[in-house]
C-alpha positions, 0 to 999 in steps of 0.5 A: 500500500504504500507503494501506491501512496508514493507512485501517486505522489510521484505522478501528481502533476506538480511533484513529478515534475519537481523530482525531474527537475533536480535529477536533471539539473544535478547531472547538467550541473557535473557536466557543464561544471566540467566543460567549463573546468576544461575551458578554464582550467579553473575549479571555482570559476566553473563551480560558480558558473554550475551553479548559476546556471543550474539554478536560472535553468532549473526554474526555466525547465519547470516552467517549461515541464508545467507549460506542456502539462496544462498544454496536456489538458 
C-alpha cells in the first residue's frame, strides 16, 4: 500500500515534475561544471558558473515541464 501512496505522489502533476527537475539539473550541473573546468582550467570559476546556471535553468525547465502539462489538458 504504500507503494501506491508514493507512485501517486510521484505522478501528481506538480511533484513529478519537481523530482525531474533536480535529477536533471544535478547531472547538467557535473557536466557543464566540467566543460567549463576544461575551458578554464579553473575549479571555482566553473563551480560558480554550475551553479548559476543550474539554478536560472532549473526554474526555466519547470516552467517549461508545467507549460506542456496544462498544454496536456
Amino acid at each position: 500500500m504504500a507503494t501506491n501512496a508514493i507512485k501517486a505522489a510521484v505522478q501528481d502533476s506538480h511533484i513529478r515534475p519537481i523530482i525531474k527537475t533536480v535529477s536533471w539539473r544535478i547531472l547538467a550541473m557535473i557536466i557543464t561544471g566540467a566543460v567549463v573546468y576544461v575551458y578554464t582550467g579553473e575549479i571555482k570559476k566553473s563551480g560558480e558558473i554550475s551553479v548559476v546556471a543550474g539554478l536560472i535553468l532549473t526554474f526555466a525547465y519547470y516552467l517549461h515541464e508545467r507549460f506542456w502539462a496544462w498544454v496536456r489538458k
